[in-house]
C-alpha positions as CSV (number, residue, x, y, z in Angstrom):
1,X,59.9,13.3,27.2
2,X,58.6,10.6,24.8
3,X,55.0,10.8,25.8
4,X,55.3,14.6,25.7
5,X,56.2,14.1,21.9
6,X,53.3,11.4,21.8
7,X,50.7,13.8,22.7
8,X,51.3,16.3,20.1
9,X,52.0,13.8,17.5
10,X,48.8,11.8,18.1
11,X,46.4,14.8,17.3
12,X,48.1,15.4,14.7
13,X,48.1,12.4,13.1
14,X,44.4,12.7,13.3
15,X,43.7,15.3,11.7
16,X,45.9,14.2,8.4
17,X,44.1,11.2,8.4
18,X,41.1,12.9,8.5
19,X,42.4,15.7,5.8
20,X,43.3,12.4,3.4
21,X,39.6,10.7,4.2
22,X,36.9,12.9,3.8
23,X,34.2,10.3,5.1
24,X,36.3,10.8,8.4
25,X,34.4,14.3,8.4
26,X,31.2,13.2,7.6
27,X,28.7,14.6,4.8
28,X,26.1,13.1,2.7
29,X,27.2,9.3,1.3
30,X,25.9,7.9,-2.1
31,X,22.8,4.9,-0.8
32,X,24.9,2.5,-3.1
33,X,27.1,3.1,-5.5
34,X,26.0,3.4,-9.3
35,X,29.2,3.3,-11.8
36,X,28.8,4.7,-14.9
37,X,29.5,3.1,-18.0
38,X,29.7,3.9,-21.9
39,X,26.8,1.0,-22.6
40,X,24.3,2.7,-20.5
41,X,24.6,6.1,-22.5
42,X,23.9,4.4,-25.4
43,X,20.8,2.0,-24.6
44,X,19.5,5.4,-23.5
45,X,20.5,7.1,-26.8
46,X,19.0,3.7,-28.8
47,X,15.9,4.4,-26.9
48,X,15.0,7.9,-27.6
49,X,16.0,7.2,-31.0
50,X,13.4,4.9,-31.1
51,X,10.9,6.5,-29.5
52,X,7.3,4.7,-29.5
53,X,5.1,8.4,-30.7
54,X,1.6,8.2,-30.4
55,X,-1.1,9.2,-32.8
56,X,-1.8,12.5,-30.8
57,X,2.1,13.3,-30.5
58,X,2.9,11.6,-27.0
59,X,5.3,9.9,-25.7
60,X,7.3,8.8,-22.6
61,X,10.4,8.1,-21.9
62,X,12.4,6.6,-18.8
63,X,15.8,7.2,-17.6
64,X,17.5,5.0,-14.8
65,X,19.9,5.8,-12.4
66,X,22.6,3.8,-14.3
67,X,22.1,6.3,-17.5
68,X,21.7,9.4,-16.2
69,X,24.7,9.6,-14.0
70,X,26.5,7.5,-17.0
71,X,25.5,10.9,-19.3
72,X,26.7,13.1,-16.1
73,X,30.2,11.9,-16.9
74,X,30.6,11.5,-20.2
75,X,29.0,15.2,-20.2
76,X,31.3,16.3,-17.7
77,X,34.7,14.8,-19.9
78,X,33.7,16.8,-22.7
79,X,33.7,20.1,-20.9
80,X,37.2,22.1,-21.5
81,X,37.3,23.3,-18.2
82,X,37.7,20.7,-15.0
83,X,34.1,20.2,-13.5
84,X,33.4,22.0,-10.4
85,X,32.5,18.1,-9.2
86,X,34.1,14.6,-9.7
87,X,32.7,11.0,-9.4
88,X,28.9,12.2,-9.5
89,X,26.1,9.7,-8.8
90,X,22.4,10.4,-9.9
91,X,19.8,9.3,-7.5
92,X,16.2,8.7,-8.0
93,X,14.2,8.1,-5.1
94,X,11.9,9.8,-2.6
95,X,9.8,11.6,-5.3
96,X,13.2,13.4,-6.3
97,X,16.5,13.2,-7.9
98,X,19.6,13.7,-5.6
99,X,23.1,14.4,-6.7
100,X,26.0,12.8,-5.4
101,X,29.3,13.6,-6.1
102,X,33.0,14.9,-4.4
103,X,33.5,18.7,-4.1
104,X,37.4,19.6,-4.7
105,X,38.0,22.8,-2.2
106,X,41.6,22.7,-2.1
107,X,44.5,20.8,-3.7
108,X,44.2,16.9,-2.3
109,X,41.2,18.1,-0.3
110,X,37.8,17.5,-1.2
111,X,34.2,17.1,0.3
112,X,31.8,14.8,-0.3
113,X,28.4,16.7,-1.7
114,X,24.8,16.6,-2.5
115,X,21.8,18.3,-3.7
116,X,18.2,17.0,-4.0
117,X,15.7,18.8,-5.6
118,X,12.3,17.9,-7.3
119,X,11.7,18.4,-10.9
120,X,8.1,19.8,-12.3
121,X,6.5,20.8,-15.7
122,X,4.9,24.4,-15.7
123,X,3.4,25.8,-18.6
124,X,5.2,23.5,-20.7
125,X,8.6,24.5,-19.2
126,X,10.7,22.0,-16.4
127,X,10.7,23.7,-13.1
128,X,13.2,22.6,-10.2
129,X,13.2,23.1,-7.1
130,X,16.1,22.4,-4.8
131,X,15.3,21.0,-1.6
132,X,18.5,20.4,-0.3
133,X,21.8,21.0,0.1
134,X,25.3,19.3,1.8
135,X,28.5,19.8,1.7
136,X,30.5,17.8,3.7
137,X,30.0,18.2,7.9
138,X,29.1,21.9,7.0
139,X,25.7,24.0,6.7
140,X,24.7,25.5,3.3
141,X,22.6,28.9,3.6
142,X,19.0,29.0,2.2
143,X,20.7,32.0,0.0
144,X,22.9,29.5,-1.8
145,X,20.1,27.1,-2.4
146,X,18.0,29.6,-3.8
147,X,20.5,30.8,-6.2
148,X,21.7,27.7,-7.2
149,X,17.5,26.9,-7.9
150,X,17.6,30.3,-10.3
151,X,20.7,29.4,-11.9
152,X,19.3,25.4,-12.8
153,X,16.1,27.0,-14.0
154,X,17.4,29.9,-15.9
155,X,20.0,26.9,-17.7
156,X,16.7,24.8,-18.3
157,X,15.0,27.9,-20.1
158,X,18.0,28.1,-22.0
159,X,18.3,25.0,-23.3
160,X,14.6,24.7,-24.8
161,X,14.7,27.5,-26.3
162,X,16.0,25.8,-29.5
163,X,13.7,25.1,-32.4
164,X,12.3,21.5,-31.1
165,X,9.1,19.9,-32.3
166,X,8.7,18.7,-28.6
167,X,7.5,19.8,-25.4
168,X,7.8,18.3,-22.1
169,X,4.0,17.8,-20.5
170,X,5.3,15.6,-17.3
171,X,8.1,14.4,-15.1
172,X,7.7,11.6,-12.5
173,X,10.4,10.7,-10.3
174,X,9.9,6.7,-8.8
175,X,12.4,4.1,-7.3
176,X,15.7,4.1,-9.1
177,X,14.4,6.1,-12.2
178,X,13.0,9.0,-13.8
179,X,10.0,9.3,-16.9
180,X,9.8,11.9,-18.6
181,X,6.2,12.5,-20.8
182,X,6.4,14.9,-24.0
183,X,4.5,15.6,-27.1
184,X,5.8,16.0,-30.6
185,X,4.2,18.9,-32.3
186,X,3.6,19.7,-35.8
């Protein structure tokens, strides 16, 4: 009778354990860990406020790991509503920047998630393209990628459409972080 008990207890255990431990199920997994901290938002914030301008207008400016998913967060903490993501984890390698971070599906549930995508400057306006997408041990459809590409680009649009003296002419993506090259116009 005991080792009836035994054998529907045991699966069971199993699959609350895996329930509590997502990395039990599989999906993408940060390379390292990056942890985000108030000091890295503002050597980046010191930095563009001290931009070095050339004569003709340009400028560059680079962004690590460290600060961007530091900005992630404290960009995320201002937002009124819970983000649809916790504990993100900006990326810069392989020519592109890749997303880290835990997707909440249900109560106490939660996936770990990722997307990659590459970032490019098109008649003066950032372009991405998303490359690729996991969630978890489970397949994302090219449909979802695509919108999700329509909806990053139409935000990008958005946001430079402001009145700024500044145009982006470049991005390059290299080992653990991310240059941006602009020019100030007059």
């Amino acid at each position: 009778m005991q080792s009836k008990v035994l054998i529907v207890l045991i699966p069971l255990i199993v699959v609350a354990q895996a329930c509590c431990c997502c990395t039990a199920l599989g999906g993408p997994q940060p390379p390292y860990p990056i942890t985000p901290s108030d000091e890295a938002v503002q050597r980046l914030e010191e930095r563009m406020d001290s931009l070095d301008v050339a004569a003709d207008g340009s400028f560059s400016l680079t962004v690590t790991e460290e600060e961007m998913t530091s900005l992630l967060v404290q960009m995320m903490e201002k937002q009124e509503q819970t983000p649809p993501i916790s504990q993100p984890q900006v990326h810069f390698r392989n020519g592109r920047v890749e997303v880290y971070a835990k997707v909440p599906l249900v109560e106490s549930f939660e996936l770990p998630g990722m997307v990659a995508f590459t970032v490019a400057v098109v008649d003066q306006q950032a372009s991405v393209t998303i490359e690729e997408i996991a969630l978890g041990p489970l397949p994302v459809p090219d449909v979802v990628t695509e919108a999700l590409t329509d909806m990053i680009n139409e935000t990008f649009a958005e946001s430079t459409q402001t009145e700024s003296n500044t145009i982006i002419t470049g991005v390059e993506i290299g080992d653990k972080e991310m240059t941006f090259f602009g020019k100030v116009l007059d």
